[in-house]
TORKOL-4160 file (C-alpha; in steps of 0.2 Angstrom, whole numbers, padded with zeros to 4 digits, m for minus):
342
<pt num="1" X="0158" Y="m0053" Z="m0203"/>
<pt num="2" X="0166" Y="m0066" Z="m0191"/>
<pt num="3" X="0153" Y="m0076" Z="m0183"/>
<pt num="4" X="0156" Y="m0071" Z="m0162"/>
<pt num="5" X="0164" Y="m0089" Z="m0155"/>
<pt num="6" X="0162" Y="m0094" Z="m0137"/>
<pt num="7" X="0179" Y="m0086" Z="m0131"/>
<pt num="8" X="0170" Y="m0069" Z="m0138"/>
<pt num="9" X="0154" Y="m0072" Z="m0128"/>
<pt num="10" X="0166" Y="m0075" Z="m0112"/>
<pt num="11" X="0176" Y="m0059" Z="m0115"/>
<pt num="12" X="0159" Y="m0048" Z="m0118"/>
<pt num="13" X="0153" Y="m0056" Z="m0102"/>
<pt num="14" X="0167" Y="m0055" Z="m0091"/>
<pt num="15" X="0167" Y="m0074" Z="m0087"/>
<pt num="16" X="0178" Y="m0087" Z="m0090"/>
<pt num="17" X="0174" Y="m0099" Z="m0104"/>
<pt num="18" X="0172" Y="m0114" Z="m0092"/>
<pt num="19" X="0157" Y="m0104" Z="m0084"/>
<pt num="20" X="0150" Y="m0099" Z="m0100"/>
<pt num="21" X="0152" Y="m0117" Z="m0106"/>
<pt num="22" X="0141" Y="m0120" Z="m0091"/>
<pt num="23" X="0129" Y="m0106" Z="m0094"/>
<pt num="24" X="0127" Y="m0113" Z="m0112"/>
<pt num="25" X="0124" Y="m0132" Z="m0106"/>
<pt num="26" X="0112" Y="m0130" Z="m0093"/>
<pt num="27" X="0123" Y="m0134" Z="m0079"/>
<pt num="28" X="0114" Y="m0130" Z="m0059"/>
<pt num="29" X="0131" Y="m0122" Z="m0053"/>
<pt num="30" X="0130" Y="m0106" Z="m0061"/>
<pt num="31" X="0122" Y="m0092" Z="m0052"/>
<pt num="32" X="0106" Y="m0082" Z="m0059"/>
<pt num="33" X="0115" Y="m0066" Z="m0059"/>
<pt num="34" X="0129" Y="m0074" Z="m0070"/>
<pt num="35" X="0118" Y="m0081" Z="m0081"/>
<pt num="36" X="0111" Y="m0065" Z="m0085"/>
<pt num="37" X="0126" Y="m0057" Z="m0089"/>
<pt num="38" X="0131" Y="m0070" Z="m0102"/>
<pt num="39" X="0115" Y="m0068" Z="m0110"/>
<pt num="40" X="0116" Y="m0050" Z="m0111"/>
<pt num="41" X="0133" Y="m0052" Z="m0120"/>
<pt num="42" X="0126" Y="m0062" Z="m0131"/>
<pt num="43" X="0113" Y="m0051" Z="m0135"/>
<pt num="44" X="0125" Y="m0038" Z="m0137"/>
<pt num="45" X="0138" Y="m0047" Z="m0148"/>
<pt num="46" X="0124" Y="m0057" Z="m0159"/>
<pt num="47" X="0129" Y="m0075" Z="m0152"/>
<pt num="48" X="0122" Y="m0088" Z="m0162"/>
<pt num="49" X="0117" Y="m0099" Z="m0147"/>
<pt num="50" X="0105" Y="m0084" Z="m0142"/>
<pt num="51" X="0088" Y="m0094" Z="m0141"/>
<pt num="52" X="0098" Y="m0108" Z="m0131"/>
<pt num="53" X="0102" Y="m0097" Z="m0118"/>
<pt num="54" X="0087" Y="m0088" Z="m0115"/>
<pt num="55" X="0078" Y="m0106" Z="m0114"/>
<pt num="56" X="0091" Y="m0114" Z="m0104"/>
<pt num="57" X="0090" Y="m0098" Z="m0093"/>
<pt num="58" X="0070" Y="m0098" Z="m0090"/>
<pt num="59" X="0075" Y="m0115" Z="m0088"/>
<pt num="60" X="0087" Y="m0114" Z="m0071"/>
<pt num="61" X="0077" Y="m0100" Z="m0063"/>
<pt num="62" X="0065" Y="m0104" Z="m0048"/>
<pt num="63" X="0049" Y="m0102" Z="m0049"/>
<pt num="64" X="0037" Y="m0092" Z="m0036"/>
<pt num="65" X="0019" Y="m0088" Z="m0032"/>
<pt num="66" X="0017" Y="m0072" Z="m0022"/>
<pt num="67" X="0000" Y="m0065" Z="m0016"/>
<pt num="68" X="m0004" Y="m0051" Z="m0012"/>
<pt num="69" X="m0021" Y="m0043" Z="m0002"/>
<pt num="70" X="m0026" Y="m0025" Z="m0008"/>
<pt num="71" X="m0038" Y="m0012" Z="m0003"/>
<pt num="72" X="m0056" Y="m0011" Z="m0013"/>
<pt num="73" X="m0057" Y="m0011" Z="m0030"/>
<pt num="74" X="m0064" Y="0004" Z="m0035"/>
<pt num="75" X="m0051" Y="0017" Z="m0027"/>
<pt num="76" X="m0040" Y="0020" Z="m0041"/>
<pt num="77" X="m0024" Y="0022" Z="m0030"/>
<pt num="78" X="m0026" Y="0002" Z="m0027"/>
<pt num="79" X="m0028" Y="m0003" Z="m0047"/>
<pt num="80" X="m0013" Y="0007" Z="m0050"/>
<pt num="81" X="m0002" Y="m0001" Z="m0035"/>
<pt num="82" X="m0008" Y="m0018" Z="m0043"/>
<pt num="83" X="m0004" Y="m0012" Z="m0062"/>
<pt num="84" X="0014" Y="m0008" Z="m0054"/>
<pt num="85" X="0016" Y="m0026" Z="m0046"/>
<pt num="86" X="0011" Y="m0035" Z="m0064"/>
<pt num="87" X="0023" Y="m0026" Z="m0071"/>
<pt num="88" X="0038" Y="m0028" Z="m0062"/>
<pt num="89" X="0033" Y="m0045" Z="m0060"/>
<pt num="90" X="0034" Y="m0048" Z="m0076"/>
<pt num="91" X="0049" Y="m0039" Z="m0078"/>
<pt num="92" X="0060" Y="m0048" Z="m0064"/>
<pt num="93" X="0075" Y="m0058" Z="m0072"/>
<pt num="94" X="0082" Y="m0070" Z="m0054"/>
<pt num="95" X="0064" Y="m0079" Z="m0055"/>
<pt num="96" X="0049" Y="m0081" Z="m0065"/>
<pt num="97" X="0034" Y="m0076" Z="m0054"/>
<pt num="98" X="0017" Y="m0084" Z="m0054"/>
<pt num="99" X="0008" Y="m0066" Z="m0044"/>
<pt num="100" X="m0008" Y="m0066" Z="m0039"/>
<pt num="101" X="m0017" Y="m0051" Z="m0034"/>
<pt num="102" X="m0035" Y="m0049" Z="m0023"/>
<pt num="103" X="m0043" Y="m0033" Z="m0020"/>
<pt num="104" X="m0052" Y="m0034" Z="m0003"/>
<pt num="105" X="m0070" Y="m0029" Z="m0005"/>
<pt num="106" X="m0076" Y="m0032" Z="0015"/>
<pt num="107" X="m0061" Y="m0023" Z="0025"/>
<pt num="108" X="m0066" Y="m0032" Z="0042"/>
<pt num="109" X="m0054" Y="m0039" Z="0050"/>
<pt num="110" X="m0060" Y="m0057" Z="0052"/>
<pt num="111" X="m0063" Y="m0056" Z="0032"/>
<pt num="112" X="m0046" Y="m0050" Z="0030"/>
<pt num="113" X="m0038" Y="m0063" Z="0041"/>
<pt num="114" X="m0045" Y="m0077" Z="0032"/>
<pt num="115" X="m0042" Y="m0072" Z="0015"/>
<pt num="116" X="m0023" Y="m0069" Z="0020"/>
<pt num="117" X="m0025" Y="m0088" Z="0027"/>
<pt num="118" X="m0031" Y="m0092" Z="0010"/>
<pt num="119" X="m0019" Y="m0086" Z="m0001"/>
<pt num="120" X="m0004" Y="m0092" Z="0011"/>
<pt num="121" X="m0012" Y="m0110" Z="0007"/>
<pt num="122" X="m0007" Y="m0108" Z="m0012"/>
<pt num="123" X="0007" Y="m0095" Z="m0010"/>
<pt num="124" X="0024" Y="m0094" Z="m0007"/>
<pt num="125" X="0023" Y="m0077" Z="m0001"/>
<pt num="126" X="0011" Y="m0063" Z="0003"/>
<pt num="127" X="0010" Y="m0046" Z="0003"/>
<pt num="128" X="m0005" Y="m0036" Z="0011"/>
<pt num="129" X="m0011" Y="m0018" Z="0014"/>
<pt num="130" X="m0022" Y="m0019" Z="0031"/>
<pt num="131" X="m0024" Y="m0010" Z="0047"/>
<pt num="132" X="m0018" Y="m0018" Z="0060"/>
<pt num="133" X="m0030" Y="m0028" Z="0073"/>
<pt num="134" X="m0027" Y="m0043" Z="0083"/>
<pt num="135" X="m0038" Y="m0054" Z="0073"/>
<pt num="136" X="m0027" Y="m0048" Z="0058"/>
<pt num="137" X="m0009" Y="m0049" Z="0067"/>
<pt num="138" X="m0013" Y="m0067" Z="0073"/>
<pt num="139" X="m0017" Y="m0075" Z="0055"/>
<pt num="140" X="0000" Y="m0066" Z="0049"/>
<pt num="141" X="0009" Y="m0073" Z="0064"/>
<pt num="142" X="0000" Y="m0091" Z="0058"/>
<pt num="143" X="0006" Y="m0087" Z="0040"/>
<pt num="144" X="0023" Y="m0084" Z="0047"/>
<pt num="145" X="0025" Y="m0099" Z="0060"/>
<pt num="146" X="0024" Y="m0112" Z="0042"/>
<pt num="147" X="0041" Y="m0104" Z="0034"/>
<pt num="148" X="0028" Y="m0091" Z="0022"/>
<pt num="149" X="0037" Y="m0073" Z="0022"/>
<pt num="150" X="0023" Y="m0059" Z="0024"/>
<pt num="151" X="0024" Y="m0043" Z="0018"/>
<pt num="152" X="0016" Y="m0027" Z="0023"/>
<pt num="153" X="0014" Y="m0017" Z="0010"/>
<pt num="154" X="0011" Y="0005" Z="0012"/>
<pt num="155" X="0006" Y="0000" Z="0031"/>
<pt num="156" X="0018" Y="m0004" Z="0042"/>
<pt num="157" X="0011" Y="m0021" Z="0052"/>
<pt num="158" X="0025" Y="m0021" Z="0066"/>
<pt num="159" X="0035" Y="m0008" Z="0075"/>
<pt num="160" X="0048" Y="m0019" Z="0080"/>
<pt num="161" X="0050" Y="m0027" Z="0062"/>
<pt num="162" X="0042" Y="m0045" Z="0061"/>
<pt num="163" X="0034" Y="m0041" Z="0046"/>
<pt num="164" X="0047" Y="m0033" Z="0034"/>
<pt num="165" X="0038" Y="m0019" Z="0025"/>
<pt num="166" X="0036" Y="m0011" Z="0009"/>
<pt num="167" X="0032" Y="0009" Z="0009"/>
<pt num="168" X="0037" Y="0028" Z="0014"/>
<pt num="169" X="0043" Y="0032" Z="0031"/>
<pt num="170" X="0028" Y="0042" Z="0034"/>
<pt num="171" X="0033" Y="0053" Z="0048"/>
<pt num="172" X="0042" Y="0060" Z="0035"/>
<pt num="173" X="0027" Y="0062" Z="0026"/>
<pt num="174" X="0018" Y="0070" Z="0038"/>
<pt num="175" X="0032" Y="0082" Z="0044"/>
<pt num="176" X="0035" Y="0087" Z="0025"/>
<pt num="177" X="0017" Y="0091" Z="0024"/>
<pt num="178" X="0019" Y="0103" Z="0040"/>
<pt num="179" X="0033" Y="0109" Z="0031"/>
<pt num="180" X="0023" Y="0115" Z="0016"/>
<pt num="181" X="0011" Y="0123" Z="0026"/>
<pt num="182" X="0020" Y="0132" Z="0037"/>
<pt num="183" X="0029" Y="0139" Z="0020"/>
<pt num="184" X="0015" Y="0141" Z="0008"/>
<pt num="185" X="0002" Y="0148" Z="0021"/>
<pt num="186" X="0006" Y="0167" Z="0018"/>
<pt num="187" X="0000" Y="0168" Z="0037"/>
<pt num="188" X="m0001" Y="0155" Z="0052"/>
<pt num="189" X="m0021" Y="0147" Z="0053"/>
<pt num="190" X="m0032" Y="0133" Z="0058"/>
<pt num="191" X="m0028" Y="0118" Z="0046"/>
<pt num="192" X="m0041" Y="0104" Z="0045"/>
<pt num="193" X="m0035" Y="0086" Z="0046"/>
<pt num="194" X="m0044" Y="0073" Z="0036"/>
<pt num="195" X="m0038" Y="0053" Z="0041"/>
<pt num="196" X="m0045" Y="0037" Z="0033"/>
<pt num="197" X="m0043" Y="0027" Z="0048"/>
<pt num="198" X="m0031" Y="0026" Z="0062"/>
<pt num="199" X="m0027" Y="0009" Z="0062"/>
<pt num="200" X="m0019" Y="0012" Z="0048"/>
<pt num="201" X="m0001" Y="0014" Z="0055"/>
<pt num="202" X="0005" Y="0023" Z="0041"/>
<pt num="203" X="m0006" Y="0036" Z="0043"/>
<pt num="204" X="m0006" Y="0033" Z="0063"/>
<pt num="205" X="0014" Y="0039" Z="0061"/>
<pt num="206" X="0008" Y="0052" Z="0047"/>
<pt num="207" X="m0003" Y="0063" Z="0060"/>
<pt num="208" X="0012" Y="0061" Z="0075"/>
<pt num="209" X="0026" Y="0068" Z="0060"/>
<pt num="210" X="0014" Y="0081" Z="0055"/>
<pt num="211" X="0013" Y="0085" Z="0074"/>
<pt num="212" X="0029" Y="0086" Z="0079"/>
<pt num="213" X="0033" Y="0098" Z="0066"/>
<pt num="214" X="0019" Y="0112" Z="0071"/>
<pt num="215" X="0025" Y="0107" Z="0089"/>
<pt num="216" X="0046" Y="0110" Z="0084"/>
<pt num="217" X="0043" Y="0124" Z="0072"/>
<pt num="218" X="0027" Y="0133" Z="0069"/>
<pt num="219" X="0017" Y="0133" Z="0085"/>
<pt num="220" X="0004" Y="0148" Z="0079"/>
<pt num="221" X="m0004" Y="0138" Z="0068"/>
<pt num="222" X="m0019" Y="0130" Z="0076"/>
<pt num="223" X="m0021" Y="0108" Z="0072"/>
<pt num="224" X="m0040" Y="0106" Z="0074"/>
<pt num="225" X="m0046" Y="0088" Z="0080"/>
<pt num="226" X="m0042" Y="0075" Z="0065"/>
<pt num="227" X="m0057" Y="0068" Z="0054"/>
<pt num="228" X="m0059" Y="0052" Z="0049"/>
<pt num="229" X="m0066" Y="0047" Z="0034"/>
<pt num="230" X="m0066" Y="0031" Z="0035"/>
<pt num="231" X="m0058" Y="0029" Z="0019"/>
<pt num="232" X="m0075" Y="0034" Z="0010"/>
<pt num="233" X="m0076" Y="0046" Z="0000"/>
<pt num="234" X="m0096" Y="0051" Z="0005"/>
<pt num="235" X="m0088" Y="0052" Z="0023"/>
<pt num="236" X="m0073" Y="0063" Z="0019"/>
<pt num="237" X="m0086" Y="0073" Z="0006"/>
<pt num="238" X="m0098" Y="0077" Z="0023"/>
<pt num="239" X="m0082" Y="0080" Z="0035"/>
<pt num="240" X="m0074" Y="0091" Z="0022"/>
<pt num="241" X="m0092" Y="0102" Z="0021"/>
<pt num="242" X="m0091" Y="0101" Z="0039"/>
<pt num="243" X="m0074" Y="0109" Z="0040"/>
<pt num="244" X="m0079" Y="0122" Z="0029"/>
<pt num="245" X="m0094" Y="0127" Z="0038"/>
<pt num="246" X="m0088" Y="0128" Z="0054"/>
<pt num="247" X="m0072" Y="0138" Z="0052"/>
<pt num="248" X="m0073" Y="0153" Z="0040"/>
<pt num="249" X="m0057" Y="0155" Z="0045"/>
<pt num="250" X="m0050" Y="0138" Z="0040"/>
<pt num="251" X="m0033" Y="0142" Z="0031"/>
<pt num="252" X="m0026" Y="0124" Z="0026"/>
<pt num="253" X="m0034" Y="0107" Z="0024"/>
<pt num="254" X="m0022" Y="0089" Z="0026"/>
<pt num="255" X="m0031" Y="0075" Z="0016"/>
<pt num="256" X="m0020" Y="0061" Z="0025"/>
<pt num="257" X="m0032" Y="0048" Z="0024"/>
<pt num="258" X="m0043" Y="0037" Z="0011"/>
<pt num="259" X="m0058" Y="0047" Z="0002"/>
<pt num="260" X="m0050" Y="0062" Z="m0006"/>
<pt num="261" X="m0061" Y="0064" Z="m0022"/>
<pt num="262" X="m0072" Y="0066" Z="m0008"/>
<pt num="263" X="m0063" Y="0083" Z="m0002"/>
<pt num="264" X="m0061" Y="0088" Z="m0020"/>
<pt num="265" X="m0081" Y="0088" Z="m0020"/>
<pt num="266" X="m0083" Y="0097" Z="m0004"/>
<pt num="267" X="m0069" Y="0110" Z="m0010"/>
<pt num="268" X="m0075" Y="0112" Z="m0028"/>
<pt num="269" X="m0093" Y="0115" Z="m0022"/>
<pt num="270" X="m0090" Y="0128" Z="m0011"/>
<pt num="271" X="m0082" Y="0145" Z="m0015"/>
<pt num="272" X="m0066" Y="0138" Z="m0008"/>
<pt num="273" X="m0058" Y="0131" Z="m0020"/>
<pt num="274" X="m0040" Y="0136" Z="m0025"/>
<pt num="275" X="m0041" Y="0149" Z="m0009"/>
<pt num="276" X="m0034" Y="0135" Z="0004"/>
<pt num="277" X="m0018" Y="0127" Z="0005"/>
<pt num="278" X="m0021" Y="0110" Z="0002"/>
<pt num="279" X="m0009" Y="0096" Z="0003"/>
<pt num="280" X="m0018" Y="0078" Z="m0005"/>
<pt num="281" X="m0009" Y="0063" Z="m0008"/>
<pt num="282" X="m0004" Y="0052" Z="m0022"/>
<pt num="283" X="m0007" Y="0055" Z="m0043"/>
<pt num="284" X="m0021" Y="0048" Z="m0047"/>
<pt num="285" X="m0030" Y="0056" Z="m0062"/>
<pt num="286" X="m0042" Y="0067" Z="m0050"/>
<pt num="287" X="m0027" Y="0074" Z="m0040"/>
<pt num="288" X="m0017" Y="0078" Z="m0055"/>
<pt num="289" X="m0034" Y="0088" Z="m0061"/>
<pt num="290" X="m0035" Y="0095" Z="m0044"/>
<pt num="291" X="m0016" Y="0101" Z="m0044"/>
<pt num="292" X="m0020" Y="0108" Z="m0061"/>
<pt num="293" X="m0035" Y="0119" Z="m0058"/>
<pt num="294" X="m0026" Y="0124" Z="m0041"/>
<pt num="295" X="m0038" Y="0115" Z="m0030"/>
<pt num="296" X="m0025" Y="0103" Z="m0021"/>
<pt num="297" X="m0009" Y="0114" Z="m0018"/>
<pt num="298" X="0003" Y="0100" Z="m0017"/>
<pt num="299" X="0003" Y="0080" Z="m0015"/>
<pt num="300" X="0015" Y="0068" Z="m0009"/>
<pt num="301" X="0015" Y="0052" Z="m0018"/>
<pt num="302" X="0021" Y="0033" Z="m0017"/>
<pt num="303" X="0035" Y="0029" Z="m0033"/>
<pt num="304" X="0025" Y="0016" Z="m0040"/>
<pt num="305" X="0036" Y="0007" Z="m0051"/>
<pt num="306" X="0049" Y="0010" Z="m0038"/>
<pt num="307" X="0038" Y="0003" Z="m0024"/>
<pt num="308" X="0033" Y="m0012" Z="m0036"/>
<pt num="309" X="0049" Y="m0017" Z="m0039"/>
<pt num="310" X="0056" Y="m0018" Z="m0020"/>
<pt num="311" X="0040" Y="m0028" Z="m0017"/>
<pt num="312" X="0045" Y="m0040" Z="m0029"/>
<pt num="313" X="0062" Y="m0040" Z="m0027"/>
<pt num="314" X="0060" Y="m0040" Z="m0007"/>
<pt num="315" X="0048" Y="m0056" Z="m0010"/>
<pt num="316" X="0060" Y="m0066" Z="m0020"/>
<pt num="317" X="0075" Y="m0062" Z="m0008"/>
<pt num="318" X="0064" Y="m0070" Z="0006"/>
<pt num="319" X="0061" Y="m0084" Z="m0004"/>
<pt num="320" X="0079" Y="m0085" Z="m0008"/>
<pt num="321" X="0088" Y="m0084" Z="0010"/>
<pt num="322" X="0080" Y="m0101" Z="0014"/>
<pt num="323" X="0072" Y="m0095" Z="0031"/>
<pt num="324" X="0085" Y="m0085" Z="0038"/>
<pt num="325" X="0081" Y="m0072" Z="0049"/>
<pt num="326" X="0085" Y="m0056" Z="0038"/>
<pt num="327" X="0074" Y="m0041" Z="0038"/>
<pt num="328" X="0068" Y="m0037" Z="0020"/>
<pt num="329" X="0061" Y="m0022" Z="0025"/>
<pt num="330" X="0062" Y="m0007" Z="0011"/>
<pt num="331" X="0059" Y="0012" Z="0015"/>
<pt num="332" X="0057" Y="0022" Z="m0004"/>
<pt num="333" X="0057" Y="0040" Z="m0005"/>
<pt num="334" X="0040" Y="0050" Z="m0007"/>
<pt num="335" X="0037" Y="0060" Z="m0025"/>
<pt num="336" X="0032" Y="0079" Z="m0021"/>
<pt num="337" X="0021" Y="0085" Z="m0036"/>
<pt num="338" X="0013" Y="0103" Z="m0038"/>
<pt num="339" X="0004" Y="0110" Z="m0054"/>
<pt num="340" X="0023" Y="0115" Z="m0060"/>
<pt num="341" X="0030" Y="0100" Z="m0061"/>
<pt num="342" X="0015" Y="0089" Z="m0067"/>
């Protein structure tokens, strides 16, 4: 077979042969996108200059480091949020990115505030999941003020958009979740709430969606007083028995908030279980368990890869626009699971 020739590789790419002359030799005029393409066709038509492209590519594009601030460790949602970011890190083709990723053990806000203040000192870019607090809002403000893009990441930080923002619009969520109930309960009841913490803002604007639903739609059923849990898993275990105790009656249960293998305790040690409608959140293994044996009803959950790659993206966009004044902001639909669809 005839060896593919540089007019080939400019016909596969749909580029003129100048630019793949330039793509080939290094040159800085050539966008990342275009490069790309011609080293995509090559891969495609078996170009000989493969290798040379590739390295000249890695070559031009910029470099980054991103940070980003997570919640603790041990909650599973969190390792699989960081899993998600290294890969689509890794995977991201306009920059190579140097990501850097810190669970947050101590969740106070003064703690939280300096580490952010610590990885914008050897970052180009952060991204945190925090509630919102003064001391908190200030260092991001500080972060902002020295030409660093901040990112919030499932949380919302700002109302009016300062911080661009990575997540669900959650009074979808939470009005999706009243939707469930109002159609899954075979009859209208008390339904217990169960919120990590309210300065979470995503679950803030979770509880008001949930809310105006009931309020708009379904005003037999009876909202008792949210729970917070504190997102603790002992706490929302204890609030969850508490629930259970005091309303023999209790015909739903919304875990909103942080501590669900908590509830799934409560639930499972009581003869409760798979009677309730309840509506969790997310896929981790014990949820997916739980929709399985009928415990949890339904859960609405992040599209992590999706959610990964609009961080990463979102981040290297910032970095790109030179300071400009351009919202990044990103809202991804939620995923709806139920034991048939697992």
């Amino acid at each position: 077979m005839r060896r593919p020739t540089i007019r080939d590789l400019a016909e596969a790419a749909g580029v003129s042969i100048a630019t793949t002359n330039r793509v080939l030799s290094g040159a800085d005029n050539v966008s990342g996108g275009t490069r790309e393409k011609v080293q995509a066709a090559a891969t495609t038509i078996g170009f000989y200059g493969l290798g040379a492209i590739q390295a000249r590519n890695a070559a031009a594009r910029p470099k980054y480091r991103f940070g980003v601030l997570l919640l603790q460790p041990h909650r599973p949602f969190y390792r699989l949020v960081a899993r998600a970011l290294m890969d689509a890190a890794a995977q991201a083709t306009s920059a190579d990115i140097d990501l850097r990723i810190e669970h947050l053990e101590d969740l106070s806000p003064q703690n939280t505030a300096d580490r952010a203040l610590a990885l914008a000192k050897e970052c180009d870019a952060i991204c945190i999941t925090t509630a919102v607090h003064p001391v908190v809002t200030q260092a991001l403000a500080d972060i902002q003020t020295k030409g660093i893009p901040v990112f919030a990441l499932i949380s919302q930080l700002a109302a009016t958009g300062q911080i661009h923002y990575i997540g669900l619009d959650n009074w979808k969520v939470g009005r999706t979740a009243a939707w469930a109930f109002d159609h899954i309960c075979k009859v209208p009841g008390k339904i217990g709430i169960l919120m990590g913490n309210p300065r979470y803002r995503n679950q803030e604007m979770n509880e008001t969606g949930f809310r105006s639903y009931f309020r708009e739609h379904a005003r037999d059923f009876v909202l008792l007083e949210p729970l917070s849990t504190f997102e603790s898993s002992a706490v929302a275990q204890e609030m969850t028995e508490r629930l259970l105790h005091d309303h023999a009656d209790l015909a739903g249960l919304y875990v909103a908030g942080g501590g669900i293998s908590g509830a799934l305790a409560a639930l499972r040690a009581s003869d409760r279980a798979g009677k309730l409608i309840v509506v969790g959140y997310e896929l981790m293994d014990n949820v997916r368990a739980a929709l399985l044996d009928g415990t949890i009803t339904l859960s609405i959950a992040h599209p992590l890869t999706q959610l990964a790659s609009e961080t990463i993206s979102g981040m290297t966009r910032a970095m790109a626009s030179n300071g400009e004044n351009v919202s990044h902001t990103r809202i991804v639909p939620f995923d709806i699971y139920t034991r048939e669809n697992l």
